[in-house]
N, C-alpha and C positions, 0 to 999 in steps of 0.2 A: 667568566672569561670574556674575552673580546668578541664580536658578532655576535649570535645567539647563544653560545657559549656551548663549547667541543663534546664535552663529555656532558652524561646526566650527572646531576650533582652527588651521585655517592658509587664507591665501589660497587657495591654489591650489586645495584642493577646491572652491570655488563656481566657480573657472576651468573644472575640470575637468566640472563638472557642467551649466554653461552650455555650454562650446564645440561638445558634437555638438549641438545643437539647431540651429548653423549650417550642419550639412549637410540639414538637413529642406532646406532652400531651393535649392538646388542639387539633392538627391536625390528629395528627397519628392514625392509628387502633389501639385497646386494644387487649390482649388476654383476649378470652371466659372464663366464670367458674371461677372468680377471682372475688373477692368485698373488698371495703373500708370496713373494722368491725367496726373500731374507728378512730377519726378524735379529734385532738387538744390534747391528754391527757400530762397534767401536766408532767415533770421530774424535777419543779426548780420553780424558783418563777420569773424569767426572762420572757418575750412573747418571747422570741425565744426555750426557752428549754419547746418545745411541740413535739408530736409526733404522726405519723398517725400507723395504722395496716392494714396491707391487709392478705387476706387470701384465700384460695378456696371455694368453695361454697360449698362443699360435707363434710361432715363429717369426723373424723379421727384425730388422732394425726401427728400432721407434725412436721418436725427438725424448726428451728430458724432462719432466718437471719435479721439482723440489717445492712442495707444500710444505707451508708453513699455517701450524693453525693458532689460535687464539684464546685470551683468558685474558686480559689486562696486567702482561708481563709476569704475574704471579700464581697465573693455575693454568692444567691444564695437561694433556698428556696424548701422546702420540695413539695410545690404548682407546682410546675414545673418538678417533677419526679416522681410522681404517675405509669408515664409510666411504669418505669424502674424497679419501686417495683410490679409493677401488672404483668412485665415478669417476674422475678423471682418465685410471688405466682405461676403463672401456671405451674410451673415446679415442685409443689412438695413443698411448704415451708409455713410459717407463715412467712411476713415480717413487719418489724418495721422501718420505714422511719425517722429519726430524724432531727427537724432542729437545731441549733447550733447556737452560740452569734458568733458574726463575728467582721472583722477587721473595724475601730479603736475602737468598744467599748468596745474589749477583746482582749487581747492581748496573747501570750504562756505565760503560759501553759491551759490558759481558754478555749479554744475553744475542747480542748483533756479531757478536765476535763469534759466537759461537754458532748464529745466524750463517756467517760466512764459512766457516771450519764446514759446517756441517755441507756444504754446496760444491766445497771445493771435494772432501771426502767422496759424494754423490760422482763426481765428476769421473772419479776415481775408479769407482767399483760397478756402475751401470753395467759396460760395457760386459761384464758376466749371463747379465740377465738381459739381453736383448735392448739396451738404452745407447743411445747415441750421445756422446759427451759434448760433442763437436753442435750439436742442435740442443743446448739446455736455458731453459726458463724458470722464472723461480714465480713463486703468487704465494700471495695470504690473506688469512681472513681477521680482521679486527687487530688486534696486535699484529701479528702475524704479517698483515699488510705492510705494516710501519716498518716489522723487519726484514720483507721482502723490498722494499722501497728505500730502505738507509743500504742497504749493500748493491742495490743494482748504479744508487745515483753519488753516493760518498765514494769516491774510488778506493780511498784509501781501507778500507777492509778485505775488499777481494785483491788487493795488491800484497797485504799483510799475508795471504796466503799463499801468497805466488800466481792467482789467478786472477790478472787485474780484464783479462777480454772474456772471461768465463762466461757470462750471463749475457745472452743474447737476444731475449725480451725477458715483460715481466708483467705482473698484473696485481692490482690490489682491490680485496673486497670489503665495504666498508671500513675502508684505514683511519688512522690517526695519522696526521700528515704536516697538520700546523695546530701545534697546542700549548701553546704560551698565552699568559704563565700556565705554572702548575699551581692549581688552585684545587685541586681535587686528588685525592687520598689516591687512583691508581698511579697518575704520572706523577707525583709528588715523591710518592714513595721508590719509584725507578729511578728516576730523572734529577733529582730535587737537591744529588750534590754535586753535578757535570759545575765545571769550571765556566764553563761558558753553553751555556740554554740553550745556544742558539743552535750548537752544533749537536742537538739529539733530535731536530726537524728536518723529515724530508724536504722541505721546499726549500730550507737554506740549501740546496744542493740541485737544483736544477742547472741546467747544463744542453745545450745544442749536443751534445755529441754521446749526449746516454742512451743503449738500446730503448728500444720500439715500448712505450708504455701503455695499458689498460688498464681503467679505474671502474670501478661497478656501485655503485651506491643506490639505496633505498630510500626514496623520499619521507619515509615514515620513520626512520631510523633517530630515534631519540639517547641513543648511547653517545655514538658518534655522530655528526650531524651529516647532511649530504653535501655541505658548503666546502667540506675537506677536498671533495675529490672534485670537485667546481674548481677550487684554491688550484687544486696542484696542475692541472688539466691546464688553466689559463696561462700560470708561471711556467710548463714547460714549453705550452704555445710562444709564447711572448717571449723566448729566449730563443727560440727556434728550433725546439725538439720536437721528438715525435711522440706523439700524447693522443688519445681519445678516452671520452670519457662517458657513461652510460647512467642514468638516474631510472630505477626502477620503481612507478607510481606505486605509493599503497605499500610496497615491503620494507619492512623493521630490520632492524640487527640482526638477529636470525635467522630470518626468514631469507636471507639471501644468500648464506650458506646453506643452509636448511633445501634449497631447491635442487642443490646436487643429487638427494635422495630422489630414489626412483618415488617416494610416496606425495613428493608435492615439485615434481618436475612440471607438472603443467600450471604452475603457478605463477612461472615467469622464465624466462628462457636464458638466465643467468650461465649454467653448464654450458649450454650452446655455444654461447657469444663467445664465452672466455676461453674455450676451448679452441673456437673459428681461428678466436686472433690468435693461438700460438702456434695453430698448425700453419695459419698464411705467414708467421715469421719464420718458424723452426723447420718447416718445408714436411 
């Protein structure tokens, strides 16, 4: 690929890098004062377009987040990041976990489509469980990113939903964000029959007028590189959006999801940050 090139040259490394993060959830400690509210709810008539909520145990109105987690568009499963959504609640949020139709049985723009269905749903049904709809953010991690990133900056999908002012920050961890060409078997096989390329990258879609963004990247990060979230950080500077962007020395692909766990928090202060920024947006 172009620069040092996006991805590691084979699927399976980004397999291989995501899948121990699904024993955090099974193996890992939980954060206290957090609970599942709801488990499986509808956004589609698909089994994959279901969704979990987590929440804090104490009463009160909380901001919104919709995680989005990650597999290289074709694995992966809301079952296996409980963890991730349960750090989150404890810091203050109502989160909404979506799973998403994956590769080969959805191809772009489905998997974002359902990216937005599933945000606008969230939007919907919070307010049951202590979540403020009126305060929601959406984040991801590695995929996840990209499809937290095409619905906050493409208008046109939270408008397909009726929700074009929904999202009102967002954040991405390790994303995919400019990857042309597809020269590699993950985004090849997603991406590889869109009409036009250009329009399955965040960065074609910057914009002055898109909510508050947060980018998180690991310098060590050899799946995705960290030049992505440099890329999109400058393009939404340079058009005059609101953009900041953080490089984490020393952490991989993993590893900077991986730090939400209470077992390697003090590894880097990733949870912190991302968290600061949505409550200084979402109030």
């Amino acid at each position: 690929m172009t620069r040092r090139g996006l991805f590691a040259p084979a699927l399976g490394l980004l397999a291989a890098a995501c899948s121990p993060l699904g024993l955090l959830n099974t193996l890992g400690p939980r954060d206290p004062g957090v609970r599942r509210v709801a488990r499986d709810l509808a956004y589609g008539d698909d089994p994959r377009q279901r969704l979990d909520v987590y929440a804090p145990s104490g009463g009160g109105s909380y901001p919104t987040l919709v995680f989005f987690y990650g597999g290289s568009w074709d694995s992966g499963s809301r079952d296996l990041y409980g963890w991730a959504a349960q750090a989150l609640a404890a810091q203050g949020f109502v989160v909404v976990l979506p799973d998403y139709r994956l590769v080969p049985q959805a191809l772009f723009p489905a998997f974002i489509e359902d990216a937005a269905t599933a945000t606008a749903k969230a939007a919907e049904v919070v307010g049951r469980y202590g979540g403020d709809p009126a305060r929601l953010g959406v984040l991801g991690h590695s995929a996840g990113a990209h499809l937290a990133m095409m619905i906050v900056l493409d208008r046109r999908y939270m408008a397909a939903v009726g929700q074009p002012g929904l999202i009102k920050a967002a954040a991405g961890l390790a994303g995919p964000y400019d990857f042309l060409p597809f020269d590699v078997a993950a985004s090849r096989n997603a991406f590889g029959r869109a009409p036009d390329p250009t329009l399955t990258q965040p960065v074609t879609f910057v914009r002055p007028d898109a909510p508050p963004i947060w980018l998180g990247h690991g310098t060590a990060d050899t799946v995705v590189h960290d030049e992505d979230a440099v890329i999109l950080d400058q393009r939404m500077r340079a058009v005059g959006g609101r953009s900041q962007a953080k490089l984490y020395p020393g952490l991989d692909h993993a590893d900077l999801i991986a730090t939400f766990s209470p077992l390697f928090r003090k590894k880097a202060t990733v949870l912190a940050d991302v968290t600061g920024f949505f409550h200084r947006q979402l109030g």
